[in-house]
Steps between C-alpha positions, in 0.01 A plus 500: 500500500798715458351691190227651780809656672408873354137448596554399897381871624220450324335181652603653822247791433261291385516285805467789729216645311331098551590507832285809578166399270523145671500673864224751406314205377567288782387792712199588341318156571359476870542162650158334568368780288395558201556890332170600549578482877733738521289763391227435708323171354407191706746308245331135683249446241724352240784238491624519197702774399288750236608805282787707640559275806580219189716749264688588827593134585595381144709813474699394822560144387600663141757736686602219679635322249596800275713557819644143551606516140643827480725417852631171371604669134649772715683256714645328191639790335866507613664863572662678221848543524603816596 
């Protein structure tokens, strides 16, 4: 993977900038909640996870990976020489 040398500052942004949309999304869901919940809703009615509380939970499991990928690439790329 030495020809992704020249690009290693640049996965490092892009893991940061992962990093912070998979905490925000991690955040945003309310354990034992659903979103409607936390803005005042009774949020017991329903087990399964509808609309926004759905779009919020794939998005974490697709940051997830984006971020598992994007760490081991990183890790692979050795140093350029200085």
């Amino acid at each position: 993977m030495a020809f992704l040398s020249a690009y290693r500052q640049y996965f490092q942004i892009v893991q940061i900038v992962v990093s912070i949309a998979l905490v925000i999304a991690i955040l945003l869901q309310a354990r034992g909640a659903g979103l409607g919940s936390v803005f005042g809703g009774t949020g017991t009615v329903f087990k399964t996870r509808r609309g926004v509380d759905r779009l919020l939970f794939r998005m974490t499991i697709a940051f997830t990976v984006i971020f598992a990928v994007v760490s081991i690439v990183g890790a692979a790329i050795p140093v350029p020489a200085s």
